[in-house]
N, CA, C and O atoms as CSV, one atom per row, in Angstrom:
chain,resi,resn,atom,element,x,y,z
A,1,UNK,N,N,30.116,50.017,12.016
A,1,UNK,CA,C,29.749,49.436,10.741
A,1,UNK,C,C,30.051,47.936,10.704
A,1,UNK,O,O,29.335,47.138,10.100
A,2,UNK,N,N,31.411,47.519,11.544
A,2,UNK,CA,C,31.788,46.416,11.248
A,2,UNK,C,C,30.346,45.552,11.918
A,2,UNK,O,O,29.605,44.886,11.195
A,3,UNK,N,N,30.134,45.719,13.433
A,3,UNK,CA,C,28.765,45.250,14.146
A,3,UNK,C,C,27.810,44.822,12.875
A,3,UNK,O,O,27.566,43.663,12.538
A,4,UNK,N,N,27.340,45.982,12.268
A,4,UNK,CA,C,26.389,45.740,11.512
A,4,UNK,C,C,26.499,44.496,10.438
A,4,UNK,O,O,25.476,43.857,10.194
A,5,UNK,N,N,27.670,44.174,9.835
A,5,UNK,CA,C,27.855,43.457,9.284
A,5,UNK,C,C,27.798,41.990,9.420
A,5,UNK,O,O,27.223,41.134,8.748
A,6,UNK,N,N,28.620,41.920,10.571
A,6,UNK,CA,C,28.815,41.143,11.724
A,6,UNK,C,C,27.154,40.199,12.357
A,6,UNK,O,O,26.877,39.065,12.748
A,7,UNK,N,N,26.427,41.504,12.132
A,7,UNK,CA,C,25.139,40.453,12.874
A,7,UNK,C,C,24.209,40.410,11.383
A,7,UNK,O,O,23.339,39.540,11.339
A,8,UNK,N,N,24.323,41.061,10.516
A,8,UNK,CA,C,23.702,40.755,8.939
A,8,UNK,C,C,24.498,39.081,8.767
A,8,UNK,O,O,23.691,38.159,8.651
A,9,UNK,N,N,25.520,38.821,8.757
A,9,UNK,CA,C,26.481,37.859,8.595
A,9,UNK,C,C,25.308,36.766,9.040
A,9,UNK,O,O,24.615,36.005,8.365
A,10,UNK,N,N,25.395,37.045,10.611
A,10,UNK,CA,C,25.215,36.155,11.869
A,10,UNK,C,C,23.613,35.780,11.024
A,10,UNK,O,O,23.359,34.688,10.517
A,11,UNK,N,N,22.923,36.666,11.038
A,11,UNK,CA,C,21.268,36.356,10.517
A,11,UNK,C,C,21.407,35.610,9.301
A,11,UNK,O,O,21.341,34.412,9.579
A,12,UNK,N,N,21.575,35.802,8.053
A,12,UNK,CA,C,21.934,35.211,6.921
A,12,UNK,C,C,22.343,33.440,7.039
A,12,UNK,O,O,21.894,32.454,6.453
A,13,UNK,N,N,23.389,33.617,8.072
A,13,UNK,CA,C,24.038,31.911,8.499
A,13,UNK,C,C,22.805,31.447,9.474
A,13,UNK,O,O,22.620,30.231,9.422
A,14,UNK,N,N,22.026,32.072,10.249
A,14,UNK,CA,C,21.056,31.365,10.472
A,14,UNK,C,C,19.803,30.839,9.935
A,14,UNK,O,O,19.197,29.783,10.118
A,15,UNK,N,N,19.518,32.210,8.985
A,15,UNK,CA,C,18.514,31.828,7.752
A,15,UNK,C,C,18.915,30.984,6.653
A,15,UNK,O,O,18.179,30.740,5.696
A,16,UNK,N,N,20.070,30.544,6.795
A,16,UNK,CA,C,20.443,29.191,5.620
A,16,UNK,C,C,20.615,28.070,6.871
A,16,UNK,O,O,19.698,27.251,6.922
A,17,UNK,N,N,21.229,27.991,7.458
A,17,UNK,CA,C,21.036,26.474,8.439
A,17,UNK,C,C,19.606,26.042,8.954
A,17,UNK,O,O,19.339,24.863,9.185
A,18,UNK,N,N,18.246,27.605,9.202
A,18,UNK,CA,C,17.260,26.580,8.908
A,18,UNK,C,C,16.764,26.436,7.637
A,18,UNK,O,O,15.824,25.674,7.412
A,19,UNK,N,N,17.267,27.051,6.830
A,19,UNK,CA,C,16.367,26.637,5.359
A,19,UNK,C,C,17.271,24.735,4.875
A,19,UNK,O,O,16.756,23.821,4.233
A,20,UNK,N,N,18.588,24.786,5.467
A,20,UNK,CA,C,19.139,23.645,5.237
A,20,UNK,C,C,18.090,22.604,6.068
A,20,UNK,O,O,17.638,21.565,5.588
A,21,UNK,N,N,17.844,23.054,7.249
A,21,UNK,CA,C,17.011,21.976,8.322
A,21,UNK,C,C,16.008,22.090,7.531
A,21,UNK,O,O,15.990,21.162,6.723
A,22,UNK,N,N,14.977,22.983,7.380
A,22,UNK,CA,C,13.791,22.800,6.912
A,22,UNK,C,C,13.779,21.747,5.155
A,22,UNK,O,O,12.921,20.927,4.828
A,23,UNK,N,N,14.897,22.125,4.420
A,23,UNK,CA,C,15.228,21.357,3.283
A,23,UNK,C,C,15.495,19.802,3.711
A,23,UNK,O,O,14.754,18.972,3.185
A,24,UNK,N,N,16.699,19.244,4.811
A,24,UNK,CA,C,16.718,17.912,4.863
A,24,UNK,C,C,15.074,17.316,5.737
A,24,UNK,O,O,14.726,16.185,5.399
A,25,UNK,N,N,14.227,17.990,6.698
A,25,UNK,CA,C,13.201,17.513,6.805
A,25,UNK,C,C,12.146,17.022,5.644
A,25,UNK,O,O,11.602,15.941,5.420
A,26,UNK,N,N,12.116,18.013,5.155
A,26,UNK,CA,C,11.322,17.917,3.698
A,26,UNK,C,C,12.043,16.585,2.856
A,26,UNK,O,O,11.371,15.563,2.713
A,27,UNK,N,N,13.040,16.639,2.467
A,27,UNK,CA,C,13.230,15.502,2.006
A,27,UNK,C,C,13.382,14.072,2.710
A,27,UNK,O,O,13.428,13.101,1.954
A,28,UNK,N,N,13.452,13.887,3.876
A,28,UNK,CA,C,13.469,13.019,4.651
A,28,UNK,C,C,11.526,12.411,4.611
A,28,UNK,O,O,11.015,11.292,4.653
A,29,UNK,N,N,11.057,13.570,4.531
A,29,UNK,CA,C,9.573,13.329,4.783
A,29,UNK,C,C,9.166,12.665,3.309
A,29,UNK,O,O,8.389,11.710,3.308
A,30,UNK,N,N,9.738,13.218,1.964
A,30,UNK,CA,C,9.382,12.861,1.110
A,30,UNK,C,C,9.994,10.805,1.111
A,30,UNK,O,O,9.266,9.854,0.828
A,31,UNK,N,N,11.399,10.745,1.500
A,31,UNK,CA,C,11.889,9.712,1.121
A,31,UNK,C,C,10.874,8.548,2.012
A,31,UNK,O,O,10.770,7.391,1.605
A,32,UNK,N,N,10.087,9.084,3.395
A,32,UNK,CA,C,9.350,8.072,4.030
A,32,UNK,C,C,7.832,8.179,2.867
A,32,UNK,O,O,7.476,7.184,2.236
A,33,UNK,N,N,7.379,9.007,2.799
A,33,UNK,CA,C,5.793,8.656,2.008
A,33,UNK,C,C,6.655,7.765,0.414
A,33,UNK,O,O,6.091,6.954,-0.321
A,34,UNK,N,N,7.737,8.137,0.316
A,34,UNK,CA,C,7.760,6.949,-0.519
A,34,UNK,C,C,7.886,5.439,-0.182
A,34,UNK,O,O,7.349,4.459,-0.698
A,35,UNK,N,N,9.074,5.602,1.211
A,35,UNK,CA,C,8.643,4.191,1.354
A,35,UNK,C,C,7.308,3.233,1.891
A,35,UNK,O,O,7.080,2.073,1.547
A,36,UNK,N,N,6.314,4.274,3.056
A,36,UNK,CA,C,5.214,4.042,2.769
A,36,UNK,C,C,3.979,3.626,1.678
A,36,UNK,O,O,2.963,2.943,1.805
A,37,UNK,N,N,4.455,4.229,0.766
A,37,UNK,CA,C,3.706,4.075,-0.398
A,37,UNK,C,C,4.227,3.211,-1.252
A,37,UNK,O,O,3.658,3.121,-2.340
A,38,UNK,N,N,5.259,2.476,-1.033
A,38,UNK,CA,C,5.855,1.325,-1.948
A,38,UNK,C,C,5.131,0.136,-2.298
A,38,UNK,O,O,4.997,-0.225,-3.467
A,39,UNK,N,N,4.583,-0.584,-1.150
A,39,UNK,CA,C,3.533,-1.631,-1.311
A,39,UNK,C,C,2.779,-1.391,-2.200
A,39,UNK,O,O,2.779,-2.066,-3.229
A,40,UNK,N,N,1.684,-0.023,-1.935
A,40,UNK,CA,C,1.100,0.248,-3.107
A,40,UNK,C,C,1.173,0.643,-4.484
A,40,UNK,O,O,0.255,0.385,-5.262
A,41,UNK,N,N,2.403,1.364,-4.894
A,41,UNK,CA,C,3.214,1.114,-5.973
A,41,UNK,C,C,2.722,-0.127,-6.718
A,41,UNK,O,O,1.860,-0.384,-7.559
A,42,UNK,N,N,4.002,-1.017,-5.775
A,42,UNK,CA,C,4.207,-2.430,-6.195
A,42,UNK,C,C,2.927,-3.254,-6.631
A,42,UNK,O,O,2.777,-3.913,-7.660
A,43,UNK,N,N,1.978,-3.035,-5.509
A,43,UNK,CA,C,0.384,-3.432,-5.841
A,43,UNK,C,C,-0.276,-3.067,-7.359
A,43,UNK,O,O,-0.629,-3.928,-8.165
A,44,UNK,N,N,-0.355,-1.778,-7.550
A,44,UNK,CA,C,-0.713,-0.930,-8.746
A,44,UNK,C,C,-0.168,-1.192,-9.746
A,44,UNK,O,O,-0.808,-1.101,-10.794
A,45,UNK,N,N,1.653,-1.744,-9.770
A,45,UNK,CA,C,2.213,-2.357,-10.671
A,45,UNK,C,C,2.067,-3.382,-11.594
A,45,UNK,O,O,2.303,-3.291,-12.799
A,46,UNK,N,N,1.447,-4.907,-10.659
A,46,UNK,CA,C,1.464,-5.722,-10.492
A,46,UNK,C,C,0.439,-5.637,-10.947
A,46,UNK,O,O,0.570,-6.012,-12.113
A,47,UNK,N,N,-0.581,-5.365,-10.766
A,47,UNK,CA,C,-2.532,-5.250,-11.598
A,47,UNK,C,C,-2.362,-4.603,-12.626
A,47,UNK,O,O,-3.382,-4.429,-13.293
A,48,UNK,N,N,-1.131,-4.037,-13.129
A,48,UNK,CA,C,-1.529,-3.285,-14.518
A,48,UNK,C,C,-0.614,-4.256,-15.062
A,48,UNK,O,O,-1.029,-4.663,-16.147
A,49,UNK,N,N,0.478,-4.778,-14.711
A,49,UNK,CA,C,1.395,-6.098,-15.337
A,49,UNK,C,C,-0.365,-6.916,-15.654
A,49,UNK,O,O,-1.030,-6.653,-16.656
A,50,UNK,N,N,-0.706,-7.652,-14.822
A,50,UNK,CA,C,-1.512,-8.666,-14.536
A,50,UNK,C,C,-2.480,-8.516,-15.630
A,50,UNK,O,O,-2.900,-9.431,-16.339
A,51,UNK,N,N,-2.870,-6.964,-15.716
A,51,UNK,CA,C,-3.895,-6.649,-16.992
A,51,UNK,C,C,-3.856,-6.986,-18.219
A,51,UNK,O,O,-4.590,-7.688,-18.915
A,52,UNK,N,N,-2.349,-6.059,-18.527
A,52,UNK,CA,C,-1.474,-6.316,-19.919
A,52,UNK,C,C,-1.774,-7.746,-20.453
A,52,UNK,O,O,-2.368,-8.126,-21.462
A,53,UNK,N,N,-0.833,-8.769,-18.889
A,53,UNK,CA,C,-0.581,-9.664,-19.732
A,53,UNK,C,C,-1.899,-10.682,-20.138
A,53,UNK,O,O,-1.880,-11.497,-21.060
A,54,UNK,N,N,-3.147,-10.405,-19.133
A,54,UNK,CA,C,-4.195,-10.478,-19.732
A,54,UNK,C,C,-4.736,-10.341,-21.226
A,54,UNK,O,O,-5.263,-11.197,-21.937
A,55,UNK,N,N,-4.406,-8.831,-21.518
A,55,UNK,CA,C,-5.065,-8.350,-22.723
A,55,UNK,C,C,-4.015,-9.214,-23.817
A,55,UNK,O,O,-4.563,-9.737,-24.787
A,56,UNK,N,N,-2.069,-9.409,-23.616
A,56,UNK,CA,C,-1.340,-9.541,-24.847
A,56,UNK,C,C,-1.962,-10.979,-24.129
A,56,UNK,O,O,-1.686,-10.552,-23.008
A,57,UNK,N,N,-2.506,-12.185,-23.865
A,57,UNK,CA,C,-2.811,-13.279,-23.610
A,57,UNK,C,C,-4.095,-13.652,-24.706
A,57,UNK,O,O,-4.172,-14.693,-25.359
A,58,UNK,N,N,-5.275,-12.284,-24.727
A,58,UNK,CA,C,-6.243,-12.433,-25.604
A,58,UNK,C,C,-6.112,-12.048,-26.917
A,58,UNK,O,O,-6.946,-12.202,-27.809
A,59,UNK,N,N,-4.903,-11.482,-27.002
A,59,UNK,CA,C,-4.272,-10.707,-28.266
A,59,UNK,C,C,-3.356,-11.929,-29.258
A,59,UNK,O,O,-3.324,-12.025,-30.485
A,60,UNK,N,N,-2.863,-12.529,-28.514
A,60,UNK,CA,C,-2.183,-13.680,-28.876
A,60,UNK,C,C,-3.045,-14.967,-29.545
A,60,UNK,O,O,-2.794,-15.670,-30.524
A,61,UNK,N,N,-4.199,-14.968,-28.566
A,61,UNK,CA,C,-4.972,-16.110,-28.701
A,61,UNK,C,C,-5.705,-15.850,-30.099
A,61,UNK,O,O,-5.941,-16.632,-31.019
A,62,UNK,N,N,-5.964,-14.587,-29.958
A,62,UNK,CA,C,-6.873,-14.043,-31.637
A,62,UNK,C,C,-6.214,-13.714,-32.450
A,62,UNK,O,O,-6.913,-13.431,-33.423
A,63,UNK,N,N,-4.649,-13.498,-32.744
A,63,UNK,CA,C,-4.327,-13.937,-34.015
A,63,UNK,C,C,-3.724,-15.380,-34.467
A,63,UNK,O,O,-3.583,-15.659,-35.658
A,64,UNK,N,N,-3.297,-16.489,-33.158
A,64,UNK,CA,C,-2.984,-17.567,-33.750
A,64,UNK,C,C,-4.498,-17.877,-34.709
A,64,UNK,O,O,-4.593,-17.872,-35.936
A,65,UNK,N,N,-5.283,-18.065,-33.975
A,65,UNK,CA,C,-6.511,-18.495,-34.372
A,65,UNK,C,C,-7.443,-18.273,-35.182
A,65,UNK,O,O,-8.176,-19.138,-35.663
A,66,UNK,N,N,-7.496,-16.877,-35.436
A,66,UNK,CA,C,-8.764,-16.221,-36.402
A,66,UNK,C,C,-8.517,-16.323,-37.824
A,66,UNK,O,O,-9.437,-16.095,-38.609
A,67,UNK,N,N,-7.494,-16.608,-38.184
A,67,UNK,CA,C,-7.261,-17.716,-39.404
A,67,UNK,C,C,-7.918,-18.661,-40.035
A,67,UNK,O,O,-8.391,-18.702,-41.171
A,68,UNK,N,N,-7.886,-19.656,-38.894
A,68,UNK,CA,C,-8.856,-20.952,-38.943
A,68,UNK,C,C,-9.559,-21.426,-38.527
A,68,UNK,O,O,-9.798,-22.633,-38.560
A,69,UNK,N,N,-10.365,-20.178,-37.749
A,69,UNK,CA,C,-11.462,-21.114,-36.461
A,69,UNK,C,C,-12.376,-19.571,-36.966
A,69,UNK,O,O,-12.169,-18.358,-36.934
A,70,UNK,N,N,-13.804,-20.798,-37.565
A,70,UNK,CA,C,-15.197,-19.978,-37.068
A,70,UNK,C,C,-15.203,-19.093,-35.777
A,70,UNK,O,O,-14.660,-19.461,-34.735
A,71,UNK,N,N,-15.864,-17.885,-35.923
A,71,UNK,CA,C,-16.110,-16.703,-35.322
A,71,UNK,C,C,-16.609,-16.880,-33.484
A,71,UNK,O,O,-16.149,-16.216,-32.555
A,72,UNK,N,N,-17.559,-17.870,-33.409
A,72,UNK,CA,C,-17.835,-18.088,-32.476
A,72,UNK,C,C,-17.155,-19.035,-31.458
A,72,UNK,O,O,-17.207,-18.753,-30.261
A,73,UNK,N,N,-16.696,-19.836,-31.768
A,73,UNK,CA,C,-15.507,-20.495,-31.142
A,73,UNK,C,C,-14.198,-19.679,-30.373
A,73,UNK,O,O,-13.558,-19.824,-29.332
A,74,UNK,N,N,-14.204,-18.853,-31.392
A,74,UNK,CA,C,-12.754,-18.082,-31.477
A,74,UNK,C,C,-13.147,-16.894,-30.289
A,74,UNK,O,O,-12.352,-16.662,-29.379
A,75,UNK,N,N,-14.186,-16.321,-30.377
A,75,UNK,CA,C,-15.218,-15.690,-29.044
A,75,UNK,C,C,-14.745,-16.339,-27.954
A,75,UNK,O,O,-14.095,-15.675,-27.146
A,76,UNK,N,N,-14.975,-17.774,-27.704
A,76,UNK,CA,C,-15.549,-18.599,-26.667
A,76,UNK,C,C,-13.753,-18.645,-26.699
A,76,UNK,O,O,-13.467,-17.782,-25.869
A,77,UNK,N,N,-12.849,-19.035,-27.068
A,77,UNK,CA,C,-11.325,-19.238,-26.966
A,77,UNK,C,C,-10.737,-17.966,-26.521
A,77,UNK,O,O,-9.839,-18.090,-25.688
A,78,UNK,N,N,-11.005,-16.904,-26.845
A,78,UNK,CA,C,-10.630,-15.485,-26.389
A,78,UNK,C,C,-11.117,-15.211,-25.022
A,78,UNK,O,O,-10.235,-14.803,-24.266
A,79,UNK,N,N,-12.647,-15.367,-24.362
A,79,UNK,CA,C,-12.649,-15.429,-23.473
A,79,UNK,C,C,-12.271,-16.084,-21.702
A,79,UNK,O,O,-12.397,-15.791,-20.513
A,80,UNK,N,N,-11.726,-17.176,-22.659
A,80,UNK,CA,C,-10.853,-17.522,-21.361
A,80,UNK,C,C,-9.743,-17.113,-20.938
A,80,UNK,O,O,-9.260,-17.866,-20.092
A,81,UNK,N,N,-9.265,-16.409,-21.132
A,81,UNK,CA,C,-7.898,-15.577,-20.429
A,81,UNK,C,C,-8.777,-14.545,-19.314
A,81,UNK,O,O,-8.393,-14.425,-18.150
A,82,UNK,N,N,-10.125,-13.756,-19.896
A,82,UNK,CA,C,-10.957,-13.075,-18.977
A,82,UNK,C,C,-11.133,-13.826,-17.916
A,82,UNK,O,O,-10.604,-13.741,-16.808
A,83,UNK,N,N,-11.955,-14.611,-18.348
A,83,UNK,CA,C,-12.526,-15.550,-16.958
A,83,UNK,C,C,-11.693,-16.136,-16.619
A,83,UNK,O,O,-12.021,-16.964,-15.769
A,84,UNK,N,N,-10.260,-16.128,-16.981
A,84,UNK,CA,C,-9.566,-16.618,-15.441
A,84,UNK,C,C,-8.924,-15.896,-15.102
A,84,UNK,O,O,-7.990,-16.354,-14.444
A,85,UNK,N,N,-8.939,-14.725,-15.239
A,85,UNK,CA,C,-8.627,-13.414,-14.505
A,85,UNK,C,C,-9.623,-12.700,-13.732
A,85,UNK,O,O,-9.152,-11.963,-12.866
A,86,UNK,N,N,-11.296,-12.749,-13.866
A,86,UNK,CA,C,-11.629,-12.272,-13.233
A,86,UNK,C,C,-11.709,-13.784,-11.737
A,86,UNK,O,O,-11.388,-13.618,-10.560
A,87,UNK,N,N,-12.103,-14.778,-12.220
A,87,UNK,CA,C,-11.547,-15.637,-11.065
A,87,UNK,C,C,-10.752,-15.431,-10.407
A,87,UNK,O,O,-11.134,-15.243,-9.252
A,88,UNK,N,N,-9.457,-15.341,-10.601
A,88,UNK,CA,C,-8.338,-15.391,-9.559
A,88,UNK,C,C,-8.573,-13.780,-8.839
A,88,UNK,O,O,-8.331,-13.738,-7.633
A,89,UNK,N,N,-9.032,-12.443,-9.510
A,89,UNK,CA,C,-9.638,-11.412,-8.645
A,89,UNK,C,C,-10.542,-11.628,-7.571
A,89,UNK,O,O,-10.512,-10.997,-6.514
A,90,UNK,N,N,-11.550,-12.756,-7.930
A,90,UNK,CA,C,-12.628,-13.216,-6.943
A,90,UNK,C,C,-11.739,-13.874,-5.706
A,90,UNK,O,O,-11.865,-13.554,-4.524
A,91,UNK,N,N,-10.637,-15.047,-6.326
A,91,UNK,CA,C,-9.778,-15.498,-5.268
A,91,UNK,C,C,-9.111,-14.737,-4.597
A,91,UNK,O,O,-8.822,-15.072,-3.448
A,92,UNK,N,N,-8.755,-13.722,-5.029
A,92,UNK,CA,C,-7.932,-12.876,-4.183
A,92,UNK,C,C,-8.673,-11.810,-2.957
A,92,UNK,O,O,-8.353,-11.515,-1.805
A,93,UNK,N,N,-10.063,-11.337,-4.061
A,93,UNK,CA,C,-10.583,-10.769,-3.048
A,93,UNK,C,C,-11.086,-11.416,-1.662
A,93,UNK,O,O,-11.189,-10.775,-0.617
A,94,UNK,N,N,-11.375,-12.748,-1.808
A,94,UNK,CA,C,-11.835,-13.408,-0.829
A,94,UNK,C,C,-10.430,-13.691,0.125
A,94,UNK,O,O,-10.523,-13.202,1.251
A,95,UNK,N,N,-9.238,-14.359,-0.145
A,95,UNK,CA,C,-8.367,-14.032,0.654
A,95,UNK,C,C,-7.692,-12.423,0.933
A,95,UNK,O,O,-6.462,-12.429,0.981
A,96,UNK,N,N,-8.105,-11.576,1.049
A,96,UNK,CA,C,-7.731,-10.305,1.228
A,96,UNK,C,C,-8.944,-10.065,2.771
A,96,UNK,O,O,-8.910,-9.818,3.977
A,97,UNK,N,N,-9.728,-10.296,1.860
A,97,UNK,CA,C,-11.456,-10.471,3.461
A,97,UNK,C,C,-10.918,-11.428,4.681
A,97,UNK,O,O,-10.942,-11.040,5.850
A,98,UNK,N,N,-10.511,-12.502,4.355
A,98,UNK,CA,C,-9.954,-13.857,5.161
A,98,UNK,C,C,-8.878,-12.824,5.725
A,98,UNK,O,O,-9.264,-12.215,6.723
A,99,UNK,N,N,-7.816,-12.570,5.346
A,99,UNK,CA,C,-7.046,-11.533,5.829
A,99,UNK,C,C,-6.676,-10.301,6.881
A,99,UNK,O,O,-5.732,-10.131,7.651
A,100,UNK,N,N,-8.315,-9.219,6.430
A,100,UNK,CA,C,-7.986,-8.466,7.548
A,100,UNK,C,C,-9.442,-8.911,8.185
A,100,UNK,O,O,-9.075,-8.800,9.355
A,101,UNK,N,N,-10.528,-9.242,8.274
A,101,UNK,CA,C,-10.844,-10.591,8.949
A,101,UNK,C,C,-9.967,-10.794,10.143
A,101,UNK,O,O,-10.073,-10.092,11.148
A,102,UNK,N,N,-8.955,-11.927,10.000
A,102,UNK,CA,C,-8.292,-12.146,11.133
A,102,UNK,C,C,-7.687,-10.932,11.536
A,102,UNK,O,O,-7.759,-10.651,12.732
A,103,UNK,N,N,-7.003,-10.025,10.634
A,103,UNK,CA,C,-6.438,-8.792,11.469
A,103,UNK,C,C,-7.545,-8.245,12.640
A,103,UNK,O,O,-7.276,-8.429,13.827
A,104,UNK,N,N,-8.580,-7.686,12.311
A,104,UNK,CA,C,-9.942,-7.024,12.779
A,104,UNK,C,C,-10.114,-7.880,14.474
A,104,UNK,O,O,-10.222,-7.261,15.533
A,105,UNK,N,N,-10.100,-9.485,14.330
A,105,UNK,CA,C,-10.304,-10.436,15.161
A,105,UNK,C,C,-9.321,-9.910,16.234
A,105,UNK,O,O,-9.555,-9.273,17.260
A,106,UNK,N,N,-7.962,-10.427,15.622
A,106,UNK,CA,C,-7.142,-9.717,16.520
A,106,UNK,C,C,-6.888,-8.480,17.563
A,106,UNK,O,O,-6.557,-8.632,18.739
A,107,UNK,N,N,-7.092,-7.308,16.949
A,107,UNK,CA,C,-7.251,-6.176,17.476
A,107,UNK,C,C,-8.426,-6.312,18.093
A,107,UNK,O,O,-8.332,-5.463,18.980
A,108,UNK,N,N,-9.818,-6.986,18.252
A,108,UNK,CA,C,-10.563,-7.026,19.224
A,108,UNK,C,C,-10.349,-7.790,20.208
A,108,UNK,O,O,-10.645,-7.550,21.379
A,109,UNK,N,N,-9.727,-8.926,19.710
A,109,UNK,CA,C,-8.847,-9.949,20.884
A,109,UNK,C,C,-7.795,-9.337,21.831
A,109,UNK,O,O,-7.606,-9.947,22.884
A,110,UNK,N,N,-7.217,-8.425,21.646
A,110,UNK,CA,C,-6.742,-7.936,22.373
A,110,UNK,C,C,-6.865,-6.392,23.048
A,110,UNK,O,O,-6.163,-5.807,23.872
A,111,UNK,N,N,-7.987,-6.038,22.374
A,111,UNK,CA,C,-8.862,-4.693,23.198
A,111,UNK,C,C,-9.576,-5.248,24.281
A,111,UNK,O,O,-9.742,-4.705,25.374
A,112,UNK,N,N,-10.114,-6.680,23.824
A,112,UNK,CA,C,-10.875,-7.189,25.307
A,112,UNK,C,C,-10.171,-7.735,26.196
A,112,UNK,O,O,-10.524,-7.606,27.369
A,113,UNK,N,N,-8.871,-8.562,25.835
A,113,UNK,CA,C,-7.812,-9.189,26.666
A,113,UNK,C,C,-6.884,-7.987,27.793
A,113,UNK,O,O,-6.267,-8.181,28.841
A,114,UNK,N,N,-7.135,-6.813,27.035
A,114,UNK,CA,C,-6.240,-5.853,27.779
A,114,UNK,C,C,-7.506,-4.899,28.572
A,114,UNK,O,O,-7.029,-3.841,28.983
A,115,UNK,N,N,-8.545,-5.001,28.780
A,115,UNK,CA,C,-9.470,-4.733,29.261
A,115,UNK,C,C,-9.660,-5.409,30.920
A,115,UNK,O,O,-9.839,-4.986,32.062
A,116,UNK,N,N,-9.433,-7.161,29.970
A,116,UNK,CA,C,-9.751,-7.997,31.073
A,116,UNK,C,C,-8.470,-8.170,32.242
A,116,UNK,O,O,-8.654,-8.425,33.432
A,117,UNK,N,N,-7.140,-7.964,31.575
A,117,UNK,CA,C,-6.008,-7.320,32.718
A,117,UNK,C,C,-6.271,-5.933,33.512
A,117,UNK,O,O,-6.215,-5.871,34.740
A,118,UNK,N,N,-6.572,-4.796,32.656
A,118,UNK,CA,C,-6.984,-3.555,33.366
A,118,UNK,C,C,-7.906,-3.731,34.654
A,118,UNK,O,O,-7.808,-3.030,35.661
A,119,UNK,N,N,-9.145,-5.146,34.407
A,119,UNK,CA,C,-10.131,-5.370,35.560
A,119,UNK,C,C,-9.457,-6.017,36.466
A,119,UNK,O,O,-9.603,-5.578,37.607
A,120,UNK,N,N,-8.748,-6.938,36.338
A,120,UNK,CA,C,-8.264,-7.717,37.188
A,120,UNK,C,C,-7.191,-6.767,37.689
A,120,UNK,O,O,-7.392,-6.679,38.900
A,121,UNK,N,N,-6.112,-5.987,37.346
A,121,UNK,CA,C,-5.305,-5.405,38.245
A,121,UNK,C,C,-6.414,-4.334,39.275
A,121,UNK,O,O,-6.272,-4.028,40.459
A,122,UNK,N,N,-7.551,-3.932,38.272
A,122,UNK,CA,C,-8.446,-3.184,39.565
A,122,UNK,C,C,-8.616,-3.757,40.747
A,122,UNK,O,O,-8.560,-3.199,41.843
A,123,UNK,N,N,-8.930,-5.448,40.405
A,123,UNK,CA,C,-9.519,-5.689,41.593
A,123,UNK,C,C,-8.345,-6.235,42.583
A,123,UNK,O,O,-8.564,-6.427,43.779
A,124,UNK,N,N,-7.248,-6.436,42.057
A,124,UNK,CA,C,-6.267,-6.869,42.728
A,124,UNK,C,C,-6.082,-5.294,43.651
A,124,UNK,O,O,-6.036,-5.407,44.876
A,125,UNK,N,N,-6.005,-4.202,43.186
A,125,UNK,CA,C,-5.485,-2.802,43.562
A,125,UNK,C,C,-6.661,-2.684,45.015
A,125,UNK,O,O,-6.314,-2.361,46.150
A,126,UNK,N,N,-8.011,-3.026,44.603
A,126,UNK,CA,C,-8.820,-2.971,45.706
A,126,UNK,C,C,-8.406,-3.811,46.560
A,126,UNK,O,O,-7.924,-3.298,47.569
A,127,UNK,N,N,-8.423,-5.258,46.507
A,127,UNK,CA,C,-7.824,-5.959,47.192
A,127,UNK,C,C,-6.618,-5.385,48.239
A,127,UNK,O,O,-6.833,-5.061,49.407
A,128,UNK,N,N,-5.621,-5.346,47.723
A,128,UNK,CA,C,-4.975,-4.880,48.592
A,128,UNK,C,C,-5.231,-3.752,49.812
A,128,UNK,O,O,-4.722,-3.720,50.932
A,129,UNK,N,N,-6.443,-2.610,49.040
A,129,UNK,CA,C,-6.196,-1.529,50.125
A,129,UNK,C,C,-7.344,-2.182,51.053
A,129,UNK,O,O,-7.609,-1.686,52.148
């Protein structure tokens, strides 16, 4: 009887040390897709900051103003917080292109550079024999 116990024991302590392993993997895996995913966080953050302070920028502008300024003016004064937000999106998108652009360059610069070593050690390898 004692045996029996003995290896119930033994199974049990092994079915918790891997549920412990399988538990710290799992969280280890979770703590990396977070830090992976932080940039984008931070990114997603930062465009909804950027939005806000957009919108409390046009929000601001239309109640100093709508007081004392004709309707159409006050239009044309509200819309500039837009248009220079969608500008600096245009600026950004264009340096983001400029960006991986050169990344893209790169990685072909050196798919052909490591190509052009692979040929040359060929012909060195012929060479020799």
């Amino acid at each position: 009887m004692m045996g029996v116990i003995s290896n119930l024991l033994n199974v049990i302590w092994k079915a918790l040390k891997t549920l412990g392993e399988f538990l710290a993997v799992l969280f280890l895996g979770l703590v990396a897709a977070i830090l992976l995913m932080m940039p984008w966080l931070l990114r997603a953050l930062a465009l909804i900051g950027w939005l806000a302070g957009t919108f409390m920028t046009w929000l601001t502008i239309n109640n100093l103003y709508s007081a004392n300024t004709p309707t159409l003016p006050l239009i044309a004064l509200t819309a500039v917080p837009a248009i220079l937000s969608a500008a600096l999106v245009v600026v950004l998108l264009i340096h983001i292109n400029i960006r991986w652009g050169m990344v893209i360059r790169a990685r072909r610069f050196r798919q052909v550079s490591t190509q052009r070593v692979d040929e040359e050690r060929q012909g060195v390898d012929a060479h020799l024999r």
